[in-house]
Backbone of each chain as nested JSON, in Angstrom:
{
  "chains": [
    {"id": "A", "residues": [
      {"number": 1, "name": "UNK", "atoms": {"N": [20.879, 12.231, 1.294], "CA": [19.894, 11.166, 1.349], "C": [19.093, 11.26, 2.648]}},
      {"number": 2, "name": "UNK", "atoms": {"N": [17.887, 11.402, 2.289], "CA": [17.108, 11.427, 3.848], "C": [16.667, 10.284, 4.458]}},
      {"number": 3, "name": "UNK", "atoms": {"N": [16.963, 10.885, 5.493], "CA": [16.368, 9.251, 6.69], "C": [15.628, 9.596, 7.532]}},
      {"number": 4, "name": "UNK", "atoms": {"N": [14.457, 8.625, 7.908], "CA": [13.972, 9.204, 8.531], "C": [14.467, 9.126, 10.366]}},
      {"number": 5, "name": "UNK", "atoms": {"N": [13.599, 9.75, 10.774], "CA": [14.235, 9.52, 12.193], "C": [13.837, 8.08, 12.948]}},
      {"number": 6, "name": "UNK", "atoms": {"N": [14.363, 7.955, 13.738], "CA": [14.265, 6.379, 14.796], "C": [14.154, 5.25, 13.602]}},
      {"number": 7, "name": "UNK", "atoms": {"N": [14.643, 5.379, 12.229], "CA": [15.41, 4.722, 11.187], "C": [15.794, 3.482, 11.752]}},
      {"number": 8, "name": "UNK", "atoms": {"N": [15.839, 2.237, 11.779], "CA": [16.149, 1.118, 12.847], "C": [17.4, 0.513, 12.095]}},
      {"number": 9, "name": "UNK", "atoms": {"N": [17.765, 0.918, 10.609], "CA": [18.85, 1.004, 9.702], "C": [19.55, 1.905, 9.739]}},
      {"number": 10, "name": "UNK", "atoms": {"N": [20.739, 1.763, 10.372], "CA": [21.367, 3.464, 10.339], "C": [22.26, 3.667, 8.802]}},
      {"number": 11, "name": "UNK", "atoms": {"N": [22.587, 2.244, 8.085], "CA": [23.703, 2.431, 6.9], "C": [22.921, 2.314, 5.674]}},
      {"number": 12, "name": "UNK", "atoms": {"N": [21.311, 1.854, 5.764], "CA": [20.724, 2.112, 4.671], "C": [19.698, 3.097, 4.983]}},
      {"number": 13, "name": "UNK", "atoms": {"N": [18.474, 3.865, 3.733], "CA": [17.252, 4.522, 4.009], "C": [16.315, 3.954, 3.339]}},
      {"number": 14, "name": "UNK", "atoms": {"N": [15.55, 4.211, 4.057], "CA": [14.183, 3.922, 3.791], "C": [14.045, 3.243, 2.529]}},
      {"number": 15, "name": "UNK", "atoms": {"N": [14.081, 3.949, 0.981], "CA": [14.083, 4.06, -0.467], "C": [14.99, 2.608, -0.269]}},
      {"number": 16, "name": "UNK", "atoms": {"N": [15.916, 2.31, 0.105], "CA": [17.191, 1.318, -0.261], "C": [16.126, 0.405, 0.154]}},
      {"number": 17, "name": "UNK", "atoms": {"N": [16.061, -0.403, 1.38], "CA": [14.856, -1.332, 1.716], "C": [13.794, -1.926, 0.701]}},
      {"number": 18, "name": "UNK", "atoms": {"N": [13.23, -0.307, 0.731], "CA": [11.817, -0.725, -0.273], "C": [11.997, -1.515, -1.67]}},
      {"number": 19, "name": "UNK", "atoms": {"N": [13.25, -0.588, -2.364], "CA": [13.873, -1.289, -3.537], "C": [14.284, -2.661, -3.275]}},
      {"number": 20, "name": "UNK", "atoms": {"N": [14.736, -3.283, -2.282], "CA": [15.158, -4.401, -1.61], "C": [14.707, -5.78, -2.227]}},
      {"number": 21, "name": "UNK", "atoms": {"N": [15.464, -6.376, -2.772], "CA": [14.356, -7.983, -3.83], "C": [13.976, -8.749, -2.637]}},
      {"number": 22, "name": "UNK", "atoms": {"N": [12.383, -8.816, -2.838], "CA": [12.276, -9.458, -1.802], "C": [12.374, -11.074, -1.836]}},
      {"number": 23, "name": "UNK", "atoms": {"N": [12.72, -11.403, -0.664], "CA": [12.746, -13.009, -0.329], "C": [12.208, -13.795, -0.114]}},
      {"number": 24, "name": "UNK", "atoms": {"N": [11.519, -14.778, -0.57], "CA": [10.552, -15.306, 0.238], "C": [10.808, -16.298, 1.078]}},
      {"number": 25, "name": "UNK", "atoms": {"N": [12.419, -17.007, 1.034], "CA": [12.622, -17.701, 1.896], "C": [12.039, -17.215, 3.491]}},
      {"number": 26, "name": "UNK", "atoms": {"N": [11.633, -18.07, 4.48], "CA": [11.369, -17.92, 5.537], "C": [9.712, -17.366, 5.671]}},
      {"number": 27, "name": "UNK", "atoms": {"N": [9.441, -16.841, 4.119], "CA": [7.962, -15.942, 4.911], "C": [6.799, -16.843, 5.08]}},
      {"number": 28, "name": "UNK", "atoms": {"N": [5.767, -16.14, 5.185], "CA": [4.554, -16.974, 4.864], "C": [3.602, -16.517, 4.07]}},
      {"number": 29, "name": "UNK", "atoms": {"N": [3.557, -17.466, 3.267], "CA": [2.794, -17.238, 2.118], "C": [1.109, -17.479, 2.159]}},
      {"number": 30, "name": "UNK", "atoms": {"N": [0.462, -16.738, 1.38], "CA": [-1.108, -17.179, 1.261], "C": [-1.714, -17.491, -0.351]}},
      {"number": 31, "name": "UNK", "atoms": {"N": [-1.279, -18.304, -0.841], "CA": [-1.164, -19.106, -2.302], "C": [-2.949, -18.907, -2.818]}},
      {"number": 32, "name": "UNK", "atoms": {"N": [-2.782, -17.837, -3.821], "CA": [-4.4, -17.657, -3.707], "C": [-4.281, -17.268, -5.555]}},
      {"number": 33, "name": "UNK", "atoms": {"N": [-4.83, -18.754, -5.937], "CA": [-4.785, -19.113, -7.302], "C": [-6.576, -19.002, -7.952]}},
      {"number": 34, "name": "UNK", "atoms": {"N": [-6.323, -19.516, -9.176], "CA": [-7.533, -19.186, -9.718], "C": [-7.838, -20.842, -10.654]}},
      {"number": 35, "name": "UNK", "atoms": {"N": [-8.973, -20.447, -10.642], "CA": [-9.404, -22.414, -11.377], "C": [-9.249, -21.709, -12.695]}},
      {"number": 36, "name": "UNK", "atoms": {"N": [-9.444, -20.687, -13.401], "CA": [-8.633, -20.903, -14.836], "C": [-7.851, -20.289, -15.002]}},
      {"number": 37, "name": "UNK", "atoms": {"N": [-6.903, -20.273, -14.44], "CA": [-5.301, -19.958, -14.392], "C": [-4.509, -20.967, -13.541]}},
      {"number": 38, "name": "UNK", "atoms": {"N": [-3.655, -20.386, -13.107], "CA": [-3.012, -20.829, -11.952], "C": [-3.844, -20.67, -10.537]}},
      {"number": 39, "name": "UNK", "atoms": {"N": [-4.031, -22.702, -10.606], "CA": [-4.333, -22.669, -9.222], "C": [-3.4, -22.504, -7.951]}},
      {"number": 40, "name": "UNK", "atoms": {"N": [-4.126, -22.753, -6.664], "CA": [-3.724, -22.491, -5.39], "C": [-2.226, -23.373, -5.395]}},
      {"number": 41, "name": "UNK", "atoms": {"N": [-2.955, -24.941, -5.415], "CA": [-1.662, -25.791, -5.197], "C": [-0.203, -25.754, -6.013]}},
      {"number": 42, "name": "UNK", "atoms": {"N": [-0.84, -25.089, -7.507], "CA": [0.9, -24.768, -8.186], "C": [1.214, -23.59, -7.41]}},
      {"number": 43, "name": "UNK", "atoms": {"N": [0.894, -22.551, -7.207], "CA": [1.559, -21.133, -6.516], "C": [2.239, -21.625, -5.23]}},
      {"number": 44, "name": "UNK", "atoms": {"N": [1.598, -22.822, -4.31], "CA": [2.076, -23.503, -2.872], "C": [3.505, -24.397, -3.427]}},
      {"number": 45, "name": "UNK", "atoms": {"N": [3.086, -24.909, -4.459], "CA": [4.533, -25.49, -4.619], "C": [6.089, -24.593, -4.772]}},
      {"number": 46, "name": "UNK", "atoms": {"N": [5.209, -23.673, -5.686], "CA": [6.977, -22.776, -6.566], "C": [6.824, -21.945, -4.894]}},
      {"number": 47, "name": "UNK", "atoms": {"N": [5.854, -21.799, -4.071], "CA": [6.483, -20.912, -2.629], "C": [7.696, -22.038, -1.833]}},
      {"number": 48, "name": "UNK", "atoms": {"N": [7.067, -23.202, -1.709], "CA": [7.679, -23.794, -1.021], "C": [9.472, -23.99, -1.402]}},
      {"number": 49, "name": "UNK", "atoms": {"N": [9.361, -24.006, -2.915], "CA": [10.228, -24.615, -3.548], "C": [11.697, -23.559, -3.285]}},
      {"number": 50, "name": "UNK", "atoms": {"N": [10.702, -22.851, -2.49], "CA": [11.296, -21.553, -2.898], "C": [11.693, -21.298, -1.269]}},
      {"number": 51, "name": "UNK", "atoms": {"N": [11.766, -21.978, -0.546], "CA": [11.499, -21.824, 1.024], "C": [10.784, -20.844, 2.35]}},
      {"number": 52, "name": "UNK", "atoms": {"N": [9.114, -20.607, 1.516], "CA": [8.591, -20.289, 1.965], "C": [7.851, -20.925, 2.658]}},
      {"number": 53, "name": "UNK", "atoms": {"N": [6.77, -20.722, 3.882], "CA": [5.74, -21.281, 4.311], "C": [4.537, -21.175, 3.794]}},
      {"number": 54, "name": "UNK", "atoms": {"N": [3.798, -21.922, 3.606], "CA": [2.472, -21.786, 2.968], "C": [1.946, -21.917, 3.94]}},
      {"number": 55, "name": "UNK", "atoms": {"N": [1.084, -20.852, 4.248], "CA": [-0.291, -21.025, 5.494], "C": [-1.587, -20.924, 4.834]}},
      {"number": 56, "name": "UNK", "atoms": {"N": [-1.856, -20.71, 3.656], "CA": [-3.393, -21.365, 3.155], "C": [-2.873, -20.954, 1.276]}},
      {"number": 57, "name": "UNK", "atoms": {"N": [-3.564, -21.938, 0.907], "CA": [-4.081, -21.865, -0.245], "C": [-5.364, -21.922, -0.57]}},
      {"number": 58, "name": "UNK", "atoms": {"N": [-5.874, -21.167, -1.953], "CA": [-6.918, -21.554, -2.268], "C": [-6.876, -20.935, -3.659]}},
      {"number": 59, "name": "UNK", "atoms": {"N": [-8.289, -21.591, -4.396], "CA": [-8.3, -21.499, -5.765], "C": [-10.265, -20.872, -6.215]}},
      {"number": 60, "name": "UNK", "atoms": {"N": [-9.379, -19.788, -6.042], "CA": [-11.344, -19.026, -7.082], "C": [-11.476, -19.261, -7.747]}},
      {"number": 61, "name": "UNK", "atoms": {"N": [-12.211, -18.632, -7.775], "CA": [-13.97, -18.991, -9.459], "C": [-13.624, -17.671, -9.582]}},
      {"number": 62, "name": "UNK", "atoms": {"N": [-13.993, -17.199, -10.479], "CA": [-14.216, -16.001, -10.147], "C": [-15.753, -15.851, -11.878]}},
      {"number": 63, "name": "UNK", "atoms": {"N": [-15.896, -17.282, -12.186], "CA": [-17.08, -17.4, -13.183], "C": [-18.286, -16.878, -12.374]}}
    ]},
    {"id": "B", "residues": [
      {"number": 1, "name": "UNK", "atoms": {"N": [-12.498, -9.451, -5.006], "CA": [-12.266, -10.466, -4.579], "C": [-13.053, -11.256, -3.554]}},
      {"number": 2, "name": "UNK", "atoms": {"N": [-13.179, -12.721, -3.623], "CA": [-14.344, -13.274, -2.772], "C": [-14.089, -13.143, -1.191]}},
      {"number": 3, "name": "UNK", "atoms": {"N": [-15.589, -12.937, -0.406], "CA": [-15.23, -12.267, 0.405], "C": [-14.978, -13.491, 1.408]}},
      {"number": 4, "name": "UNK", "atoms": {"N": [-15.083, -14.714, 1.16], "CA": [-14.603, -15.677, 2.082], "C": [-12.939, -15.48, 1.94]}},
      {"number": 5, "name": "UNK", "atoms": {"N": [-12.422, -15.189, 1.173], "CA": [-11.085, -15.341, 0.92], "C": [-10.253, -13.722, 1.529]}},
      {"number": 6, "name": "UNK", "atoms": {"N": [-11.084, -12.548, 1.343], "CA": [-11.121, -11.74, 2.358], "C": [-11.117, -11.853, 3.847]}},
      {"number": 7, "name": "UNK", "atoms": {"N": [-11.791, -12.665, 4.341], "CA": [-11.973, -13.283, 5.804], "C": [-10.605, -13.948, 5.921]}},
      {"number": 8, "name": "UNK", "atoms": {"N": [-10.341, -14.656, 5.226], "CA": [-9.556, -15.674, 5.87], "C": [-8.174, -15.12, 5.869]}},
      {"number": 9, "name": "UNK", "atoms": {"N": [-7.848, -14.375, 4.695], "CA": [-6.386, -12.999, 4.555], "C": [-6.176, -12.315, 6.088]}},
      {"number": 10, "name": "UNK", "atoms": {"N": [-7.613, -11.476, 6.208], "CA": [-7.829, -10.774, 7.08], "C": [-7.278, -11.744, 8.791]}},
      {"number": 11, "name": "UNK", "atoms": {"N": [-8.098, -12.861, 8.844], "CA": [-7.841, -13.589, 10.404], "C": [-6.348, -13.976, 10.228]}},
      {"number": 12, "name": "UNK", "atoms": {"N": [-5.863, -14.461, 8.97], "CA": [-4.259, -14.958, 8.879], "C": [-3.377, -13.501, 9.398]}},
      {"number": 13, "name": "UNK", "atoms": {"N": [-3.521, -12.372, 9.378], "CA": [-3.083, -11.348, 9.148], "C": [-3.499, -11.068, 10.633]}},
      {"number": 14, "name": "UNK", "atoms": {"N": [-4.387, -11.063, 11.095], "CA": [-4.499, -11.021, 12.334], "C": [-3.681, -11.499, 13.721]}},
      {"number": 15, "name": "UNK", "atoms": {"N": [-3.518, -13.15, 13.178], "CA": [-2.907, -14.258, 13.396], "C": [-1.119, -14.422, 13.809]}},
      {"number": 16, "name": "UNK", "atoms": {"N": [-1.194, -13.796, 12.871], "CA": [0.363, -14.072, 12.485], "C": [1.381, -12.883, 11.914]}},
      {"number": 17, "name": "UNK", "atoms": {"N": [0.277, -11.913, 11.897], "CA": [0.982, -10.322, 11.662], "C": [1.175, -10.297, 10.244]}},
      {"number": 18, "name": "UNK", "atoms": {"N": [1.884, -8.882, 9.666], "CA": [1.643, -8.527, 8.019], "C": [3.052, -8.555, 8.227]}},
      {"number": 19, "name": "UNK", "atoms": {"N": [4.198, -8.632, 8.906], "CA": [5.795, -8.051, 8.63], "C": [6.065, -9.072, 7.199]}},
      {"number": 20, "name": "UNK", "atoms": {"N": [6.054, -10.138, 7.498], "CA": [6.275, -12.13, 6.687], "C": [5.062, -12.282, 5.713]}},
      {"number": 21, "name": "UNK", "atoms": {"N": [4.185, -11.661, 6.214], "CA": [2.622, -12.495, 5.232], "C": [2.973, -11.841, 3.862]}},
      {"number": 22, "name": "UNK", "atoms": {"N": [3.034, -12.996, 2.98], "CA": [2.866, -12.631, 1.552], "C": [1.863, -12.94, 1.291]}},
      {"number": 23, "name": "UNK", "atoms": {"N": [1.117, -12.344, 0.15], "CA": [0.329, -13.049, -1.167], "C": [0.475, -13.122, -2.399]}},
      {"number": 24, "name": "UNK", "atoms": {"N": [0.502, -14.05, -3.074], "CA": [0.906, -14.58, -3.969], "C": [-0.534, -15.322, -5.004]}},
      {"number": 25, "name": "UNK", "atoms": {"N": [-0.825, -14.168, -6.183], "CA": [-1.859, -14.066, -7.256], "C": [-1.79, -15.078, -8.42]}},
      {"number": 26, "name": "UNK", "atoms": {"N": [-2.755, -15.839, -8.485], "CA": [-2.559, -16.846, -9.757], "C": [-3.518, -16.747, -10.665]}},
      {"number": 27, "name": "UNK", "atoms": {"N": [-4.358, -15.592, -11.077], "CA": [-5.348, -15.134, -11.549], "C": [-5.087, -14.701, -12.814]}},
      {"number": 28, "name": "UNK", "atoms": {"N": [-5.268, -14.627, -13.848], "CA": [-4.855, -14.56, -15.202], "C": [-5.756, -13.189, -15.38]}},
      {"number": 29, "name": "UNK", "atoms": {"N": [-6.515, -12.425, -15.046], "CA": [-7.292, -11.296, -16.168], "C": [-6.772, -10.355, -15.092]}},
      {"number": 30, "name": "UNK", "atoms": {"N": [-5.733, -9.453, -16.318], "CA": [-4.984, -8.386, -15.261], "C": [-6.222, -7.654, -14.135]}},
      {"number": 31, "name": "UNK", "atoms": {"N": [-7.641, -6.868, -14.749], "CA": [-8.219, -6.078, -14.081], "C": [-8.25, -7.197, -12.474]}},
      {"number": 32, "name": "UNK", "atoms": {"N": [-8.645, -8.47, -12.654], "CA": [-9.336, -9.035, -11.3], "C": [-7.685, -8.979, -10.533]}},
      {"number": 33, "name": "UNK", "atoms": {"N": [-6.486, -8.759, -10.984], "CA": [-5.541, -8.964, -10.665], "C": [-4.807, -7.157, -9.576]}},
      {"number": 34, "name": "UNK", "atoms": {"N": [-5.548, -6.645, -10.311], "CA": [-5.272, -5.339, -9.818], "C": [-5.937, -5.12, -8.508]}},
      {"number": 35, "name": "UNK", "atoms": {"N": [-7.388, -5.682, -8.641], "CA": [-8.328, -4.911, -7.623], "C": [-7.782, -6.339, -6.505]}},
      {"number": 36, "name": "UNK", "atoms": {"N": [-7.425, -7.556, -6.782], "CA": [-7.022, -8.327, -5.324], "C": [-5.568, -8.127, -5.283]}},
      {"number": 37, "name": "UNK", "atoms": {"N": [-4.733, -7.037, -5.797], "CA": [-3.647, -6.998, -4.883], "C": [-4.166, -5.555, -4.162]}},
      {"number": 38, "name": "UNK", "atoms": {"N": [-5.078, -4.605, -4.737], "CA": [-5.706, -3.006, -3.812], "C": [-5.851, -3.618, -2.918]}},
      {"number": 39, "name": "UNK", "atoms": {"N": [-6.964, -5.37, -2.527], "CA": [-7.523, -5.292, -1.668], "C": [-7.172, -5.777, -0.571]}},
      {"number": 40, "name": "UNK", "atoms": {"N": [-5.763, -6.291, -0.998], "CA": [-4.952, -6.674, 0.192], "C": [-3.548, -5.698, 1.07]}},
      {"number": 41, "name": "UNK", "atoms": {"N": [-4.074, -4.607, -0.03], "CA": [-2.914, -3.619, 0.517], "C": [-3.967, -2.381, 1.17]}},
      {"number": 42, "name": "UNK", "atoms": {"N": [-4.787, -2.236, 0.265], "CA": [-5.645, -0.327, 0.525], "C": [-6.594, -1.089, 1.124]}},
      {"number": 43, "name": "UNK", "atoms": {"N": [-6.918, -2.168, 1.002], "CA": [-8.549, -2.615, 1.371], "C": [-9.441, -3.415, 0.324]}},
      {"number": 44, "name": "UNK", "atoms": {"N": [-10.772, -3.721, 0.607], "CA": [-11.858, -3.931, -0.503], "C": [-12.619, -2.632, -1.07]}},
      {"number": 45, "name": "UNK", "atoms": {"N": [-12.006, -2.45, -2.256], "CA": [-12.375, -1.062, -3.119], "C": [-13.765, -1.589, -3.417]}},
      {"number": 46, "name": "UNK", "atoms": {"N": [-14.605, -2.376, -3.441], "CA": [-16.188, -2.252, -3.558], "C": [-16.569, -2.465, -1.982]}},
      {"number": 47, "name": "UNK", "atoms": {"N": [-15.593, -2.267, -1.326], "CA": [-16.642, -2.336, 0.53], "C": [-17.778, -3.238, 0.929]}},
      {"number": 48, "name": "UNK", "atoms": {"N": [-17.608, -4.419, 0.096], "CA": [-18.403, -5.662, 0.458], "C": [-18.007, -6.75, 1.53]}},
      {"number": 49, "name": "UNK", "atoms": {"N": [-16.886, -6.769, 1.174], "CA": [-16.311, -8.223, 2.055], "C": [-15.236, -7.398, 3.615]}},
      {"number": 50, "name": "UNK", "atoms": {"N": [-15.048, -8.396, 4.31], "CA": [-14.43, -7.802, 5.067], "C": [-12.983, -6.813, 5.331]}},
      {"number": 51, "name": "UNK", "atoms": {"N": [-12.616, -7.098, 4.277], "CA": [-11.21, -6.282, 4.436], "C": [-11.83, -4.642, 3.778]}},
      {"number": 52, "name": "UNK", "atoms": {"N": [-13.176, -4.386, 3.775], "CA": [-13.82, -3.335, 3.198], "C": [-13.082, -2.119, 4.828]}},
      {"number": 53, "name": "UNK", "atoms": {"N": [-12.485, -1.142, 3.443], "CA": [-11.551, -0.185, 5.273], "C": [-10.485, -0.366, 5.882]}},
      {"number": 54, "name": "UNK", "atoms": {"N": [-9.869, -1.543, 5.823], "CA": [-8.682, -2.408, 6.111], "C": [-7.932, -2.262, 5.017]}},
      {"number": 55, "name": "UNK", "atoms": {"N": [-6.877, -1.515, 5.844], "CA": [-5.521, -1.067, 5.172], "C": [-4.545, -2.207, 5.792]}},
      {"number": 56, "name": "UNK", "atoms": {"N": [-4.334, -3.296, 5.126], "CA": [-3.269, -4.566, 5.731], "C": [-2.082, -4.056, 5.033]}},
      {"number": 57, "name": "UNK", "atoms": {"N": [-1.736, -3.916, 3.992], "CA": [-0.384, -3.112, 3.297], "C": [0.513, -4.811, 3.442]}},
      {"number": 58, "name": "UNK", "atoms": {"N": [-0.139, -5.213, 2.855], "CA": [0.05, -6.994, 2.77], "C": [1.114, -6.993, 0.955]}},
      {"number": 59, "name": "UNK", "atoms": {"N": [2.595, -7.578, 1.537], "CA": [2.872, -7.375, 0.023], "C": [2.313, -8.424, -0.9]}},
      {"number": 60, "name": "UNK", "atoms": {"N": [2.137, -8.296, -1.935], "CA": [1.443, -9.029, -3.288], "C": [2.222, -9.053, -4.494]}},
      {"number": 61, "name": "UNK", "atoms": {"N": [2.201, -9.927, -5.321], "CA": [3.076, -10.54, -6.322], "C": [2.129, -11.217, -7.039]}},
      {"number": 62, "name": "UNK", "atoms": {"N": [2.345, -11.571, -8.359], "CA": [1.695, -12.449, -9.075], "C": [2.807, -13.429, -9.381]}},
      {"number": 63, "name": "UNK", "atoms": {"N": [1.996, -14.862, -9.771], "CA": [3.235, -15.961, -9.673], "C": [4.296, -16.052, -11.045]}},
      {"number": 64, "name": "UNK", "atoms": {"N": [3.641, -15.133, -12.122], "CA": [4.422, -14.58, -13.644], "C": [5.602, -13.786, -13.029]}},
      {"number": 65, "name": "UNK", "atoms": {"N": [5.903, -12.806, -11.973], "CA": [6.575, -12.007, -12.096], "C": [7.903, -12.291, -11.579]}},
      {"number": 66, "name": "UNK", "atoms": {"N": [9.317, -11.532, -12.271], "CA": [10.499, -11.786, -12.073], "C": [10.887, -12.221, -10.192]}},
      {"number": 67, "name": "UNK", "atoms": {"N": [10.201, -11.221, -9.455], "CA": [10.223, -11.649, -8.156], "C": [10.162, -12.605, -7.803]}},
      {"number": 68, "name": "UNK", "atoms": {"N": [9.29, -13.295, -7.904], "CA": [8.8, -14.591, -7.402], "C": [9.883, -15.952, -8.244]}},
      {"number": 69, "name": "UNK", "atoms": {"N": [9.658, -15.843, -10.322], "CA": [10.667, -16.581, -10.584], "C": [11.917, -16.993, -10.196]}},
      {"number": 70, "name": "UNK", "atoms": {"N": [12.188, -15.633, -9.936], "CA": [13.901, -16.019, -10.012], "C": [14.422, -16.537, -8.465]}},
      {"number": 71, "name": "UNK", "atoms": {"N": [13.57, -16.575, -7.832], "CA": [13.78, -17.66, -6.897], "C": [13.436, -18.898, -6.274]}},
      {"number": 72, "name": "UNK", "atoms": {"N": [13.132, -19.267, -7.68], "CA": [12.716, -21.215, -7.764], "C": [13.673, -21.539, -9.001]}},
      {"number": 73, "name": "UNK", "atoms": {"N": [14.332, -22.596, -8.689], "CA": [15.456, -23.246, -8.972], "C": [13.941, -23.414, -10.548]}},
      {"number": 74, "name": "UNK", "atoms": {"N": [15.19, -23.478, -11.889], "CA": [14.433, -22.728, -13.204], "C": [13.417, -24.005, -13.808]}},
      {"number": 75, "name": "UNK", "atoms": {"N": [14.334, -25.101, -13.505], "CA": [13.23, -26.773, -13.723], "C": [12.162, -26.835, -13.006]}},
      {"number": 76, "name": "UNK", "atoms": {"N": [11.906, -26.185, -11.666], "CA": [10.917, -26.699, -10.921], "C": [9.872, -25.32, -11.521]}},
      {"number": 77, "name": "UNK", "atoms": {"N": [10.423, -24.427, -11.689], "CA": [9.257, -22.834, -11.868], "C": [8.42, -23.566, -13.53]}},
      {"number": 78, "name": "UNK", "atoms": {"N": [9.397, -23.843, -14.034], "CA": [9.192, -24.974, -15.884], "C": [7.773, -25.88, -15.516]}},
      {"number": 79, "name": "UNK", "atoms": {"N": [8.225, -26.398, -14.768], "CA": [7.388, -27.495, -15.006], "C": [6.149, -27.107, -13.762]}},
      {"number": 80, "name": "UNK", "atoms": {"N": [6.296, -26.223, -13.431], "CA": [5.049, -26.122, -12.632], "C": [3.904, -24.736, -13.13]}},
      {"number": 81, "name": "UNK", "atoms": {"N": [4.849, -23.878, -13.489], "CA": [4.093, -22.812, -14.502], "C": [4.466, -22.505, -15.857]}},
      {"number": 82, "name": "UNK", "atoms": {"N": [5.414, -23.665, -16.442], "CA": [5.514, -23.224, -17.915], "C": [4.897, -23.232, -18.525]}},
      {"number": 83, "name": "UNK", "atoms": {"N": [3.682, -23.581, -18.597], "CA": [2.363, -24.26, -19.36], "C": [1.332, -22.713, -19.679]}},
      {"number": 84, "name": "UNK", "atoms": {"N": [1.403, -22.384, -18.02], "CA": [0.577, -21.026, -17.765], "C": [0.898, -19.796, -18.387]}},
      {"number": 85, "name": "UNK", "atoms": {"N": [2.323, -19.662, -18.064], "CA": [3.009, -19.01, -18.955], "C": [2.259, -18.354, -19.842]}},
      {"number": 86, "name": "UNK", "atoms": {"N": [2.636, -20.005, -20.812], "CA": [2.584, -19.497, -22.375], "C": [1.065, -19.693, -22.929]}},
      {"number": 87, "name": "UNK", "atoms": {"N": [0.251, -19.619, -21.92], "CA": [-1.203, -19.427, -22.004], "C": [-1.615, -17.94, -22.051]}},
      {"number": 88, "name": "UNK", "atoms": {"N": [-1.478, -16.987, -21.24], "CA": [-1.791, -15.846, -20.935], "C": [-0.944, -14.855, -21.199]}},
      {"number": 89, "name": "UNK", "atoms": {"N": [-1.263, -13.423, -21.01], "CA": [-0.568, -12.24, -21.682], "C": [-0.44, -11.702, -20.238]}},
      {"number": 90, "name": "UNK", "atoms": {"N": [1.363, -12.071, -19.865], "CA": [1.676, -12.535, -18.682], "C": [2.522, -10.62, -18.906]}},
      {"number": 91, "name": "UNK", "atoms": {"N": [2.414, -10.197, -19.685], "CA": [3.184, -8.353, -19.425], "C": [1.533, -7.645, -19.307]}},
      {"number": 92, "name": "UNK", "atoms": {"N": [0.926, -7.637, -19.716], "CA": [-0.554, -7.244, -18.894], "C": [-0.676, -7.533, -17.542]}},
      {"number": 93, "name": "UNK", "atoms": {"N": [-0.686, -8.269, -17.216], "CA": [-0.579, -8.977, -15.643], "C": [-0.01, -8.394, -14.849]}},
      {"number": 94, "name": "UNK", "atoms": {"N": [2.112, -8.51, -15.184], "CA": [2.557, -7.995, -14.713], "C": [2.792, -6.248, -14.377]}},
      {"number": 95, "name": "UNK", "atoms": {"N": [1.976, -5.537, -15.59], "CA": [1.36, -4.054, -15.456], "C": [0.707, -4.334, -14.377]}},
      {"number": 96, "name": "UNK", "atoms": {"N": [0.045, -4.905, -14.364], "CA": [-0.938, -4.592, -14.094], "C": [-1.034, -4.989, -12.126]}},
      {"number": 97, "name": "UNK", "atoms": {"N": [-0.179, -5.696, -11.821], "CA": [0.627, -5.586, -10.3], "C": [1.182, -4.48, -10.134]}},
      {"number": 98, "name": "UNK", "atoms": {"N": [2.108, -3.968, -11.189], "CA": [3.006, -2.841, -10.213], "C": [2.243, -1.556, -10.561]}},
      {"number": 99, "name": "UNK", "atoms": {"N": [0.865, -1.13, -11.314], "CA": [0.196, -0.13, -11.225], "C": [-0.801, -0.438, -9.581]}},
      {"number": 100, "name": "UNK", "atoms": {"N": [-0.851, -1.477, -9.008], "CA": [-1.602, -2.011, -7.887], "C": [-0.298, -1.424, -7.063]}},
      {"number": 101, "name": "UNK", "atoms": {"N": [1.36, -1.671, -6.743], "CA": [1.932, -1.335, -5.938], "C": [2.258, -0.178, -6.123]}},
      {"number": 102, "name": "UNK", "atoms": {"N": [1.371, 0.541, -7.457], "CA": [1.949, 1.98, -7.472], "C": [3.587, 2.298, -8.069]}},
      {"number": 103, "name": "UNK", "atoms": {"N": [3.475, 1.538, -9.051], "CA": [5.285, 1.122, -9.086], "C": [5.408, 1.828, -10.808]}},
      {"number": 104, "name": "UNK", "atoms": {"N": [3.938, 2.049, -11.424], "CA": [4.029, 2.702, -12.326], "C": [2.956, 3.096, -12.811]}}
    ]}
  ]
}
């Protein structure tokens, strides 16, 4: 299994990480919905709900 | 993708760094869905708005996909996108993200 060098994981590689489910607890989110779909403010909720930070939402046109 | 919403990705990202910054797509027509997760990872593929050249490598998700579900408790994901759901052709979509992360 290759690793690369200065690897800051020495027991996993690279590939393991990437595959990694990501979390969103803790991150910050940018909730960027659409007016005929899913808007901004539902995507801000299921982040939050989810224990993320929301640092902007918003909701396009894209008519 | 609009290029005010380009700007503002771009200064958040500036701001607060790409390690944490997610984005998170609520856009229903897979194509507009493809080219705003390119343009938050490769850039703006029509070179209009500011992230035109800007490689942020910003991860992206749409709010249909298993990622994002399965970590909202299953009543609250129900009642806040069950509706959307079952509006749209939510396996187009989701193609249509992981051909954007290159995932297939």
């Amino acid at each position: 299994m290759h690793r690369p060098e200065g690897f800051p994981f020495p027991n996993i590689c690279a590939e393991e990480v990437k595959n990694k489910a990501m979390d969103l607890k803790g991150k910050k989110v940018i909730a960027l919905g659409d007016r005929d779909s899913v808007p901004g403010e539902v995507i801000a909720a299921v982040a939050e709900a989810a224990g993320a930070e929301v640092v902007a939402q918003r909701t396009e046109c894209f008519v | 993708m609009d290029p005010d919403n380009q700007g503002l990705i771009k200064q958040l990202a500036d701001e607060l760094g790409t390690e944490d910054l997610i984005v998170i797509l609520g856009a229903a027509d897979a194509e507009a869905v493809e080219v705003a997760a390119e343009t938050v990872r490769e850039g703006d593929p029509a070179y209009v708005g500011p992230l035109a050249g800007v490689q942020l490598g910003l991860q992206v998700f749409h709010i249909f996909e298993d990622s994002i579900k399965e970590q909202v408790e299953g009543s609250i994901y129900d009642e806040q996108v069950g509706f959307f759901e079952l509006s749209f052709d939510t396996e187009a979509i989701n193609e249509a993200m992981r051909r954007a992360r290159g995932e297939s």
